[in-house]
Backbone as CSV, one residue per row, in Angstrom:
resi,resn,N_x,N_y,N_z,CA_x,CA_y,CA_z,C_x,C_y,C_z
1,UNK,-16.393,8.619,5.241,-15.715,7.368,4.959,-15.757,7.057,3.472
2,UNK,-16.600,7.393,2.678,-17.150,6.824,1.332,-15.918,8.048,0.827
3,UNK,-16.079,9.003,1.266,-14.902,10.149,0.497,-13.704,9.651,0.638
4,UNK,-12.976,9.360,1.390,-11.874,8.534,2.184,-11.537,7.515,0.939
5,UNK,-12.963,6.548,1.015,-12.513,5.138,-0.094,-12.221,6.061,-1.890
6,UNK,-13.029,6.976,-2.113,-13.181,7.473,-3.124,-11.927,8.191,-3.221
7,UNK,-10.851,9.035,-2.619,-10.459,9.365,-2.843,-9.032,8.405,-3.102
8,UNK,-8.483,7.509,-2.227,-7.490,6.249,-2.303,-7.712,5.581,-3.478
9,UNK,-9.557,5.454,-4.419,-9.201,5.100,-5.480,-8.464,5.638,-6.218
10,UNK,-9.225,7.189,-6.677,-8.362,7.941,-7.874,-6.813,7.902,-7.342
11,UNK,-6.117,7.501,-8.207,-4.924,7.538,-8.520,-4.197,8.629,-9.289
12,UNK,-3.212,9.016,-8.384,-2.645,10.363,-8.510,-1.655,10.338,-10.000
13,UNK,-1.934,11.301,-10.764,-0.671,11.015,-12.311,0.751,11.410,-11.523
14,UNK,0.982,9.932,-13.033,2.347,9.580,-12.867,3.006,9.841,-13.849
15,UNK,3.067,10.706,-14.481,3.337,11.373,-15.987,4.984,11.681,-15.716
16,UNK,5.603,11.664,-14.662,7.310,12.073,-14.730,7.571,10.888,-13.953
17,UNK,9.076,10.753,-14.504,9.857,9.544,-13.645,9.426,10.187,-12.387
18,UNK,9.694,11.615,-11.733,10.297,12.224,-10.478,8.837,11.786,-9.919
19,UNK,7.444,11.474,-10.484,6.003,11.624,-9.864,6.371,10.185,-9.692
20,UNK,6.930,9.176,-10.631,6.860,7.848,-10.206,7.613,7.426,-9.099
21,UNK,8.825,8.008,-8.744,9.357,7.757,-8.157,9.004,8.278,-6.358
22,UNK,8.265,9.637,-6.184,7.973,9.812,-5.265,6.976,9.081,-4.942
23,UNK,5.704,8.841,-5.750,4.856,7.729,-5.309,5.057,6.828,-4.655
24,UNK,6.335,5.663,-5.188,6.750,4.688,-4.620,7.325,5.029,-2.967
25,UNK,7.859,6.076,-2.447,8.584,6.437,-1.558,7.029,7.231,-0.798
26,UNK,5.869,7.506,-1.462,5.033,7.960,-0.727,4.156,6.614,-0.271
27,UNK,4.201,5.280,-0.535,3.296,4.210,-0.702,4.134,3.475,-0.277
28,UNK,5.233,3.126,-0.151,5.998,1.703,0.224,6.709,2.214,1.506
29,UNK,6.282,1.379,2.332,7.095,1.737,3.819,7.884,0.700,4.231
30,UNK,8.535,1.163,4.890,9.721,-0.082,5.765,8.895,-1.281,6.107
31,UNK,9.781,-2.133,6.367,8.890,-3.388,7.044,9.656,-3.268,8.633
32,UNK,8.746,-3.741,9.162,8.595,-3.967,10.733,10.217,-4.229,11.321
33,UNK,10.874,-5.471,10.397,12.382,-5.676,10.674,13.156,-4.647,10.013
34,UNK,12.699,-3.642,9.375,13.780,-2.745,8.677,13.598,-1.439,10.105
35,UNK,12.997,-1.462,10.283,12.747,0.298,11.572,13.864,-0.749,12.504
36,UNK,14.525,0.673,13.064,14.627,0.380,14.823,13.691,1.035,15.930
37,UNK,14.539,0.393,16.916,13.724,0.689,18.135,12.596,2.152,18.126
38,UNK,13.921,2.714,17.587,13.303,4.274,18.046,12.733,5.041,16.410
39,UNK,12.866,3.951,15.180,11.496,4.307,14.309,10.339,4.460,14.360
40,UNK,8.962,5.125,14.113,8.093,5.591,13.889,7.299,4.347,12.918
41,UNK,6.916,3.563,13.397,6.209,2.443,12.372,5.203,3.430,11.259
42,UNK,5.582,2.832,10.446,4.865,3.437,8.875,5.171,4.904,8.403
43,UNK,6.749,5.167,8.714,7.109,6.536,7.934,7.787,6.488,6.587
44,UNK,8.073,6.953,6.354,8.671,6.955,4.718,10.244,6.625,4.786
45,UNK,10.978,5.852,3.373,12.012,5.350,3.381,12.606,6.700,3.292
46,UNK,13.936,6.928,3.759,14.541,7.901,3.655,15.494,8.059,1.852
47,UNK,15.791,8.953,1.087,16.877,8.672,0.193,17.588,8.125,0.928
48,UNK,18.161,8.164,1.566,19.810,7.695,1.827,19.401,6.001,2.311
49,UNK,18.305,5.456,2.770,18.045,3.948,3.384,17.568,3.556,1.674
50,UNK,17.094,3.985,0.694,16.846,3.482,-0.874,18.253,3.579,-0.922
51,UNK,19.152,4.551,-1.037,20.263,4.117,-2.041,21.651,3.252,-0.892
52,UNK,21.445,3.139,0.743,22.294,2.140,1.069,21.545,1.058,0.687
53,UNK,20.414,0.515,0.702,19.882,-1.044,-0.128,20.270,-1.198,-1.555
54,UNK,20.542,-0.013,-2.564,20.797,-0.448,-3.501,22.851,-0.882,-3.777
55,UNK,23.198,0.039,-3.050,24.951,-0.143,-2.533,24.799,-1.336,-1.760
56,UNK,24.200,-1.473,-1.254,24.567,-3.173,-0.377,24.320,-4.088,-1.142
57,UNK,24.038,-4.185,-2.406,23.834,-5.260,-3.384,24.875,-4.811,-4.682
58,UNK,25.908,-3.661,-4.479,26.666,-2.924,-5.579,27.906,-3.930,-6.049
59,UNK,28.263,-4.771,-4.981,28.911,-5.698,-5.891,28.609,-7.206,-6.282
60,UNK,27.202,-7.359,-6.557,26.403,-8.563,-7.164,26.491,-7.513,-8.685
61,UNK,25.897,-6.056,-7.947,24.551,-5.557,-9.483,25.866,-4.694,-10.217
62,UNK,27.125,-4.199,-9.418,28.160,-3.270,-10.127,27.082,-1.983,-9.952
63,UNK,26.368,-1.752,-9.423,25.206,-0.899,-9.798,25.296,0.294,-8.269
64,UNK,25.753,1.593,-8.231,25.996,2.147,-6.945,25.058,3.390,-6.884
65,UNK,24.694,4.258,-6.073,23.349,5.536,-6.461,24.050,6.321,-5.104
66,UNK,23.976,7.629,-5.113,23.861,8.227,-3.823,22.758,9.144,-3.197
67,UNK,22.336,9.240,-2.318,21.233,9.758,-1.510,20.590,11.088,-2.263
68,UNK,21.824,11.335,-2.496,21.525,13.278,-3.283,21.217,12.427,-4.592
69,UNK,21.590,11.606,-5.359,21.276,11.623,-6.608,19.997,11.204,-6.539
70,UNK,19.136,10.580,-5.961,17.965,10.071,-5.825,17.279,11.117,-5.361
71,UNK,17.611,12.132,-4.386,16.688,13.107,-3.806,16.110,14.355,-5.356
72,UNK,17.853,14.050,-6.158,17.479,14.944,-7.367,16.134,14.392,-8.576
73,UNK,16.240,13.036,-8.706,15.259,12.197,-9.323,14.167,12.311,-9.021
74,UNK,13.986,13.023,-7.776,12.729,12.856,-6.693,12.083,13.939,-7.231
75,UNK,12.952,14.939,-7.382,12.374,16.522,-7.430,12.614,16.797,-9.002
76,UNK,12.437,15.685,-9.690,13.068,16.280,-11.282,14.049,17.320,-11.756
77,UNK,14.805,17.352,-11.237,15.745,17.976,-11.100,17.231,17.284,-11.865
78,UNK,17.478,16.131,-12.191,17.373,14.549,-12.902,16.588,14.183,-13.557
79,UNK,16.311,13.656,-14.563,15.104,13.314,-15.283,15.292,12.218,-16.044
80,UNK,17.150,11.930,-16.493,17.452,10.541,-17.469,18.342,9.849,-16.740
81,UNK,18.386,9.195,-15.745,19.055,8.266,-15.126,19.312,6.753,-16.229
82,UNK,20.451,6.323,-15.937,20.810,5.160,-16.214,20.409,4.065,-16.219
83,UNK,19.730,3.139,-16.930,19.029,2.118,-16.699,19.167,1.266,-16.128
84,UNK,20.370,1.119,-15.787,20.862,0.299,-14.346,20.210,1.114,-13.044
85,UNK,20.524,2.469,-13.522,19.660,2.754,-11.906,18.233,2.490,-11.914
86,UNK,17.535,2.524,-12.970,16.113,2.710,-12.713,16.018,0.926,-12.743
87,UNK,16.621,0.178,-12.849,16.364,-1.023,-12.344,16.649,-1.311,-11.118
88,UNK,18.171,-0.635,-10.317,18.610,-0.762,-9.031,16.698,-0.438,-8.085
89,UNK,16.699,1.318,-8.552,15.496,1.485,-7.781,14.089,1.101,-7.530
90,UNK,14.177,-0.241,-8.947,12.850,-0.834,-8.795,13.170,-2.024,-7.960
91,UNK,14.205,-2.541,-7.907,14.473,-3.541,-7.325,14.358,-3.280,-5.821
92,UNK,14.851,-2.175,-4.826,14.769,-1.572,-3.843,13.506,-1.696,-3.130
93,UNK,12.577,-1.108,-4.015,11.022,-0.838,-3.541,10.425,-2.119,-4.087
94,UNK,11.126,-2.807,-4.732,9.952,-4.398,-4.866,9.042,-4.368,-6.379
95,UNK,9.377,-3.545,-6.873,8.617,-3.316,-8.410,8.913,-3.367,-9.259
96,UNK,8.504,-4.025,-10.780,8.886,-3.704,-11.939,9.605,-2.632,-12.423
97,UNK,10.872,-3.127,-13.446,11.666,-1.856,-13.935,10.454,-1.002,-14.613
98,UNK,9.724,-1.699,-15.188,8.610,-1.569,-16.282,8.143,-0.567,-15.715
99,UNK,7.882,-0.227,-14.563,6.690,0.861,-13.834,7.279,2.093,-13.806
100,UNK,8.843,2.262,-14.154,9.675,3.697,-14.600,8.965,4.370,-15.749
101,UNK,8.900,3.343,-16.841,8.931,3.549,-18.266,7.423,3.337,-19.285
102,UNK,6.956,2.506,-18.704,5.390,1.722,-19.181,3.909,2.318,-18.723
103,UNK,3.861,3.002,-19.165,2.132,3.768,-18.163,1.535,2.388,-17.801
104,UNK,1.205,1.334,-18.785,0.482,0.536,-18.503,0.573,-0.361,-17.340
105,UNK,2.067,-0.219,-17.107,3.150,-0.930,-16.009,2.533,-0.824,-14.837
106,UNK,2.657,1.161,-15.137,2.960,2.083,-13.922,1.256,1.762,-12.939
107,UNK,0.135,1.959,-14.122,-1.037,2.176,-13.552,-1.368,0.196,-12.621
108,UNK,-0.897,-0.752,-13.250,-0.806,-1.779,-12.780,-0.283,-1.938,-11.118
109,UNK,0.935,-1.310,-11.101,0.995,-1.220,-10.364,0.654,-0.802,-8.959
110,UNK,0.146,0.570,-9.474,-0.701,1.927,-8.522,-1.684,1.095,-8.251
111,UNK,-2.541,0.616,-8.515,-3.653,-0.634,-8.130,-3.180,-2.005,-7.225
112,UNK,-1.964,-2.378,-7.879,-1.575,-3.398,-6.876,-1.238,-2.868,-4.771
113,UNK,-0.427,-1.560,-5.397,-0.161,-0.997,-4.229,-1.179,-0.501,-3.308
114,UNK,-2.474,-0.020,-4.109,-3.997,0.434,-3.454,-4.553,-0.850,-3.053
115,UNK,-4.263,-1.657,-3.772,-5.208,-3.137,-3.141,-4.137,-3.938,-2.155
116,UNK,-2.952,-3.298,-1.773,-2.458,-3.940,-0.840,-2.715,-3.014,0.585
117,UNK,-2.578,-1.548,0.404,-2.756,-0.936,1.298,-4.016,-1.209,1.727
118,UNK,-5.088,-1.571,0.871,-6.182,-1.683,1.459,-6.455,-3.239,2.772
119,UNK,-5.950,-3.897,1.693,-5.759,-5.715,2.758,-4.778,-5.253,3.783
120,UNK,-4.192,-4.588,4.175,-3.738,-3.888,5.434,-4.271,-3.558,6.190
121,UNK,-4.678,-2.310,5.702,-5.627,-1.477,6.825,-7.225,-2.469,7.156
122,UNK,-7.355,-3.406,6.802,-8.783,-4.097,6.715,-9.215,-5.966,6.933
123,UNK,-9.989,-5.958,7.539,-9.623,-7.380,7.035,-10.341,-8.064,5.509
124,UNK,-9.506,-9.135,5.240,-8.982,-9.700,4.273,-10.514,-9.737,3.464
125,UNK,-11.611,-10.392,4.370,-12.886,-10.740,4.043,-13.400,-9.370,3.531
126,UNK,-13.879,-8.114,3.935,-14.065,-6.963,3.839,-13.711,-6.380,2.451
127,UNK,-12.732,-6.592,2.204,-12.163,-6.145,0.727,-12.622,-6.997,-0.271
128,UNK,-12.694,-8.430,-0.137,-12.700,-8.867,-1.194,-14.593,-8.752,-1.284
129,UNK,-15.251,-8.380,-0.197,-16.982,-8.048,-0.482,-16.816,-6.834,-0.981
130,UNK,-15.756,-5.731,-0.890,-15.701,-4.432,-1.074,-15.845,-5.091,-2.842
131,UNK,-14.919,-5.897,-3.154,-14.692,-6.197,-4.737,-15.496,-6.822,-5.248
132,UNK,-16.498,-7.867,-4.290,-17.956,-8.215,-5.465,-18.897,-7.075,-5.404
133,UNK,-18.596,-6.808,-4.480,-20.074,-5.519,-4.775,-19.666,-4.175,-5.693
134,UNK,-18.426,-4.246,-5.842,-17.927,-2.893,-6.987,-17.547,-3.410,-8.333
135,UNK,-17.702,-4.962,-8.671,-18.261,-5.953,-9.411,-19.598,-5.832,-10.163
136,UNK,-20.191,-6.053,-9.244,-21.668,-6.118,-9.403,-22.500,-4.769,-9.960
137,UNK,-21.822,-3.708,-9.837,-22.396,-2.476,-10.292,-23.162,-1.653,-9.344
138,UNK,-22.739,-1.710,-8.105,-23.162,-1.199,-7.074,-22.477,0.295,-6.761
139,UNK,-22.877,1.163,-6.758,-22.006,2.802,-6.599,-21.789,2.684,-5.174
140,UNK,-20.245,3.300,-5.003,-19.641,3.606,-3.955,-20.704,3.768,-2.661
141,UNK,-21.698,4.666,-2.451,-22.122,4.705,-1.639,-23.080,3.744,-1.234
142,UNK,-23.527,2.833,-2.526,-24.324,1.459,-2.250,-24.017,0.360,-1.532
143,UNK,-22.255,0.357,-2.260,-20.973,-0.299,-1.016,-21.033,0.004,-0.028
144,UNK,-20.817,0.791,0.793,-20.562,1.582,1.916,-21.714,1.185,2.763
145,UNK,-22.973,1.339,2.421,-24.158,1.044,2.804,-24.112,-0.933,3.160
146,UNK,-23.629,-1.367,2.147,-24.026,-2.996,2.460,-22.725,-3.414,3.534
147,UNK,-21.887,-2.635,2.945,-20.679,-3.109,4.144,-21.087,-2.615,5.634
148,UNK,-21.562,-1.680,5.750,-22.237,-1.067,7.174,-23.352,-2.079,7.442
149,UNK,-24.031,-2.675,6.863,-25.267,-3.642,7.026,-23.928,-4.903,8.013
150,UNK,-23.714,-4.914,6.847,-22.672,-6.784,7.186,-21.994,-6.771,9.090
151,UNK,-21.884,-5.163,8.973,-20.798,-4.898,10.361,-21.874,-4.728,11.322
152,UNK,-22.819,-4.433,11.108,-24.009,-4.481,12.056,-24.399,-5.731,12.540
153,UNK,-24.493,-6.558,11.372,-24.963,-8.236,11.654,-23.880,-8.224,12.378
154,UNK,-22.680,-8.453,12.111,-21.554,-9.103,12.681,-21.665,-8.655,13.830
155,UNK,-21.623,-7.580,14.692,-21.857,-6.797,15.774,-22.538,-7.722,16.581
156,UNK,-24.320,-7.528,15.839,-25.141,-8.338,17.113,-25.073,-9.664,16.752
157,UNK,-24.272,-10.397,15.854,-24.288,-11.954,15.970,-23.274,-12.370,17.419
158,UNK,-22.180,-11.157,17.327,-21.085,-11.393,18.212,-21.995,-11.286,19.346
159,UNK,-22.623,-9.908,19.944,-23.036,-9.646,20.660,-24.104,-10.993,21.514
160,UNK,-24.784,-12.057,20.503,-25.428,-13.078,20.708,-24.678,-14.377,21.462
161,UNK,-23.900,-14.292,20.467,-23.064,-15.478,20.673,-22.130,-15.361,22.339
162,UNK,-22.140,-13.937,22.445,-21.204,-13.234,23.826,-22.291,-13.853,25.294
163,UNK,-23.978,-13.227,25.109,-24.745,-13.606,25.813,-24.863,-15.090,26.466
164,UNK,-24.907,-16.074,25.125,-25.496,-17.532,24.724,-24.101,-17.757,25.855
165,UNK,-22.599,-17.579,25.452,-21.080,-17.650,26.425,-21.757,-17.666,27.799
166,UNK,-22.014,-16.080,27.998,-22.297,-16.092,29.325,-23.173,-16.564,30.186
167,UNK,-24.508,-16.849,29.363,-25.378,-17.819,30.237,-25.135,-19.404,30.066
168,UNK,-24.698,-20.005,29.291,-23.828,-21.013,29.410,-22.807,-21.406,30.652
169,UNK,-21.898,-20.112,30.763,-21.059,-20.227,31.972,-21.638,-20.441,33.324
170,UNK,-22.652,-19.805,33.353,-23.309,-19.581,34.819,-24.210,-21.140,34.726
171,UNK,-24.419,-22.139,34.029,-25.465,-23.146,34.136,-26.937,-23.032,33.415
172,UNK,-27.712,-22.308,34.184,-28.904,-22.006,33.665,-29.013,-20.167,33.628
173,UNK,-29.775,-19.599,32.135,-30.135,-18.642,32.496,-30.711,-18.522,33.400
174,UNK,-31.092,-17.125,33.864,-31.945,-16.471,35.069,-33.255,-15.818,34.587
């Protein structure tokens, strides 16, 4: 588990548009109202569902992309797109144009997206103890250790409170 957290920290380089851009398409998934029936909750946006969102806004932005041209961006194969597009495609995925062009942007971001995936997969409370104790100067596995403490309490407090329920229900313990 501690390898798991350790590894979701390091953040993978983003040294080419084509690395930035797959990132985003490896990290940002549909939302719940974008899948149908017969989607796969939490698979990857397809090119062609990025560039119909950016065409369905083509006559606000004048701004149009096609599936292949994005798949080429993907694979660097493309490398100087139009700055209208690299704004269309930040706009798509929800991110700063800045995170195309700005390392400082980019790495901002990669953190926002790790600290959201994380308040996902977790609850809300959990993370933010994950963040005083990696605060505080505590090494990964010191974390790991106090968060396993906390889930233990929590365990047999539940487990208490479950008992105290059930002999309550019945009137008097036995």
């Amino acid at each position: 588990m501690a390898d798991d957290r350790h590894a979701e920290r390091e953040q993978p380089s983003l040294d080419t548009l084509a690395a930035r851009l797959d990132y985003l398409f490896d990290r940002i998934r549909p939302t719940p109202e974008e899948l149908g029936e017969s989607d796969e909750p939490g698979r990857r946006y397809t090119n062609r569902e990025i560039a119909d969102r950016i065409n369905a806004s083509a006559s606000e932005t004048g701004v149009s992309i096609s599936a292949a041209y994005i798949g080429e961006l993907r694979r660097g194969v493309a490398s100087d797109p139009r700055t209208s597009h690299v704004r269309a495609l930040a706009a798509a995925f929800g991110v700063s144009s800045g995170y195309f062009v700005d390392d400082a942007a980019a790495r901002r971001i990669q953190e926002q997206i790790t600290l959201l995936r994380e308040l996902r997969r977790m609850d809300v409370k959990q993370v933010a103890l994950r963040q005083v104790l990696a605060d505080s100067g505590l090494s990964a596995g010191d974390t790991q250790l106090v968060e396993q403490m906390v889930a233990r309490l929590r365990a047999v407090a539940r487990g208490a409170e479950a008992g105290a329920a059930a002999s309550n229900g019945r009137g008097q313990p036995r």
